[in-house]
N, C-alpha and C positions, 0 to 999 in steps of 0.2 A: 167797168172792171170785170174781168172775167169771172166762172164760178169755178173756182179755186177748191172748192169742197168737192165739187163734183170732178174735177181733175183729176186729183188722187184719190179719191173714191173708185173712180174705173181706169187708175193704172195698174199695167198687167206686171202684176208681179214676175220676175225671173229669177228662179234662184243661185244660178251660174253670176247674176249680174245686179243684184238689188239696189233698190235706188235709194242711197241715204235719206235721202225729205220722208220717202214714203216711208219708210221705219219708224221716221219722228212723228209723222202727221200720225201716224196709228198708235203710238205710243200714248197711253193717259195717264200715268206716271204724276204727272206735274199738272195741276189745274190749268187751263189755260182755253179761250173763247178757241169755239171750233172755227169759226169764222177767222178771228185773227190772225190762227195758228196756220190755215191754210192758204191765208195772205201773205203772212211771215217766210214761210218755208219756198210757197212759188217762187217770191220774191228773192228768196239767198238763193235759189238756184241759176239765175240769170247768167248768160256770158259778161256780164257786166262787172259782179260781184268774182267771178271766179279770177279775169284775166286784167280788168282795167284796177277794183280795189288796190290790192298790193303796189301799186305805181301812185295811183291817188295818195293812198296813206303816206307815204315816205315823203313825195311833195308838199301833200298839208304840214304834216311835222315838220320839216324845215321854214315853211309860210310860216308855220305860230314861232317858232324859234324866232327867226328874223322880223317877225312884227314885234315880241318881248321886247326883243332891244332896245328897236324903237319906240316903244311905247314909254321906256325907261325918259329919253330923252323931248316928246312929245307927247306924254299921258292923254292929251287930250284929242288926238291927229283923228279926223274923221271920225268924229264921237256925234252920230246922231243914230238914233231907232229909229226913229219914222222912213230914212236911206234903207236902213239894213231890213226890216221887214218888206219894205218893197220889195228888194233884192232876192229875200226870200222867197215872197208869194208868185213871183215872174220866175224863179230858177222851177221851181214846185210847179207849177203849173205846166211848164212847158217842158221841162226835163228830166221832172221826177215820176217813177214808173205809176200808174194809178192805185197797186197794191200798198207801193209805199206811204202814199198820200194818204189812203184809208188809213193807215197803220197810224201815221203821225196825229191824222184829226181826232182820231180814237182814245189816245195818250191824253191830250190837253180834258177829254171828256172824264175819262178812268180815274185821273189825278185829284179832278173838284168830285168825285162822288166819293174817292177815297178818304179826303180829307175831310167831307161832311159827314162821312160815317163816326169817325173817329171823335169827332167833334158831339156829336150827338151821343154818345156811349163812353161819354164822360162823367158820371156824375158829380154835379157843384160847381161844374165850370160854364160858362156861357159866353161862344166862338163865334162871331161872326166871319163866315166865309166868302171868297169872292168866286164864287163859281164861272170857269170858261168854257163854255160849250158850244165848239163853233163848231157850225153844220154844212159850211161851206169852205173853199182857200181862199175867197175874200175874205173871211176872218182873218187869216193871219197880219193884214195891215195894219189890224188895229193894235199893234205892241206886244202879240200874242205869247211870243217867246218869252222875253222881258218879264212881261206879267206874271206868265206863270213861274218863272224862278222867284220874284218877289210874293208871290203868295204862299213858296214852302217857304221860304223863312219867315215872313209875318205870322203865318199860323202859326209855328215853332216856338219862335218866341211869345206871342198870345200867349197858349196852350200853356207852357211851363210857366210865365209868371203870375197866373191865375194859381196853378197847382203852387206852387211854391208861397204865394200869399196866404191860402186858403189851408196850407199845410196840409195839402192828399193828396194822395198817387191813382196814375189809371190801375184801374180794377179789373180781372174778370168778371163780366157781366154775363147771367142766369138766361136770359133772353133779350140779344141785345136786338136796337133797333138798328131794320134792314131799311125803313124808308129812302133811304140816300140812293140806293146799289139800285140800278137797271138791269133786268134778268134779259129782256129782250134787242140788245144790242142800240146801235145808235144809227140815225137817218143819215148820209149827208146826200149833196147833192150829188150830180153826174159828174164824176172825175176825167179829165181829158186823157183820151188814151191815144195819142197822134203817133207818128213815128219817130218824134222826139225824143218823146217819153220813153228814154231808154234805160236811168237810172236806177238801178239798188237802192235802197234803205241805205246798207252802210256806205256805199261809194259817195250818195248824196250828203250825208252826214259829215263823212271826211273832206268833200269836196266845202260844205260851206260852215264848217267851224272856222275855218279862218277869214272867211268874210266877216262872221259872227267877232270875231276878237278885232278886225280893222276898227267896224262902229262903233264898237263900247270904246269905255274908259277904261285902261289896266284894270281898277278895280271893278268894275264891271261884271269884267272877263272871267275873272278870279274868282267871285262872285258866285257864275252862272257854274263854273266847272265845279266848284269845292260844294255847291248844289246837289252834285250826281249822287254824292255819300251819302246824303240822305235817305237813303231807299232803306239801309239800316234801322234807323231809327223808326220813321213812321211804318215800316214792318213789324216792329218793336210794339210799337202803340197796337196796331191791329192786333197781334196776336199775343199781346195780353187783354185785351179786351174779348177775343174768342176762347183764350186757354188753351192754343195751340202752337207755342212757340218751336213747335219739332218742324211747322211746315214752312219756317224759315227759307229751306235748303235753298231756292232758287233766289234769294236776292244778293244779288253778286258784289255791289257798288258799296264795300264796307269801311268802317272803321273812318268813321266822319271826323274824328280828332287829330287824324294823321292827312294834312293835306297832300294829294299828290301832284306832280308837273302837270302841267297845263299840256303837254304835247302828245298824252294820250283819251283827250277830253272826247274825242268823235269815237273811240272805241266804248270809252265808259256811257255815253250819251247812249249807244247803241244795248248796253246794259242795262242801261235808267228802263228803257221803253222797255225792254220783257222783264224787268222785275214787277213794271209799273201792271203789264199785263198780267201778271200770275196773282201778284196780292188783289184784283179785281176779282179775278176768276177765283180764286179762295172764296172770296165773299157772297158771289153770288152762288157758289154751290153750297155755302152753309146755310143763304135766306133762301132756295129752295129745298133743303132738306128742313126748314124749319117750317115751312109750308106744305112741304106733304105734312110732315107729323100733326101739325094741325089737323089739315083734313083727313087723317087717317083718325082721331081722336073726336073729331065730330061727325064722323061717320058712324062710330060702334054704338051699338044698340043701346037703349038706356034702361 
């Protein structure tokens, strides 16, 4: 994978001609990993993303439309994960750009450190988590997708009917615990960068939601998309537990009680992943402001 930071680090400004990403990448505005952001933004600039997306998306929406139907009369037509991850890990591998791939293995990491945070800075509850943290894209065979949509809902539901038995609510907490949250990023292996590999994030995204909807089951499907809404809530839990519900602004996938169609599920997916990135990056820059103050605290004279 290229260095993305160093990219836009030494691109020449023009101010007759500026370049959108570089505005965003210098902008800090929003919490958000420097490394990611610099994946992100290389990544949405692609001739891929500008000229091929808009034709992708229109096709996929009609795919998911015309598989609903059928799904109506066949619920069960080519209902296997173990198919569709494969599908997955061979489109990823050999077609998805190496930015985007860092981008997606990053996500399944971000999501088990978020949910253990939240989990831990609960007090009276006790969550067992299934953390995924795959380091390589032969992870993905193992059910990766799948799993990680079933473990925001198991923890969801966990979490509330512990609170609800127990009769408490999440609390701001005075110092909470950061053990969960990784300040120094995540390893994976050497990502393939052939001339394949020519896919965006979102073109790839749009391109296999509706593979994603052939394997499952309608309900499944439904499932995995009325998922994306989520980002509300466990944003929710986060930032009452830190006492900063103003730094909401960037998670976008709202209003989990109003389910939407299923045929813009590859654009909201494409929101999942940078809300999932910013409420990371909140986190990690509150357990290092809470580690300088320590050491700036065990530093002064006594």
């Amino acid at each position: 994978m290229k260095n993305t930071i160093d990219y836009f680090e030494h691109l020449e400004h023009n101010p007759r001609d500026p370049n959108p990403w570089h505005a965003l990448f210098l902008d800090h505005s929003i919490p958000f990993d420097q490394e990611a952001k610099a994946a992100f933004l290389y990544d949405s600039q692609s001739k891929t993303r500008q000229y091929l997306l808009p034709f992708v998306r229109i096709s996929s929406r009609i795919a998911i439309a015309i598989l609903q139907v059928l799904k109506i009369f066949w619920p069960r037509w080519f209902n296997s994960s173990k198919l569709l991850h494969i599908c997955l890990y061979y489109g990823m591998k050999y077609w998805v750009t190496p930015e985007a791939n860092f981008l997606i293995l990053r996500h399944f990491n971000l999501g088990s450190e978020v949910l253990r945070f939240i989990a831990d800075n609960v007090e009276g509850v006790t969550i067992e988590t299934t953390p995924l943290k795959p380091t390589r894209l032969h992870d993905v065979k193992d059910h990766l997708f799948l799993n990680h949509d079933l473990n925001l809902y198991n923890f969801v539901i966990r979490l509330n009917k512990e609170l609800n038995t127990k009769k408490i609510r999440i609390k701001p907490v005075a110092a909470p615990d950061f053990s969960a949250i990784s300040t120094d990023g995540f390893k994976f292996e050497k990502l393939r960068d052939g001339w394949t590999n020519f896919l965006d994030l979102s073109t790839a995204i749009e391109l296999f939601t509706p593979i994603y909807q052939l394997f499952l089951t309608d309900k499944d499907f439904w499932r995995a998309t009325n998922s994306l809404q989520l980002d509300e809530t466990i944003g929710i839990y986060a930032a009452t537990i830190l006492n900063c519900p103003e730094r909401l602004v960037a998670l976008n996938n709202k209003h989990p009680m109003i389910p939407l169609p299923t045929l813009g599920a590859g654009f909201r997916l494409t929101l999942h992943g940078l809300s999932t990135e910013v409420l990371h990056a909140l986190l990690v820059e509150k357990k290092l402001t809470e580690e300088t103050s320590i050491q700036n605290i065990a530093m002064r004279p006594h």
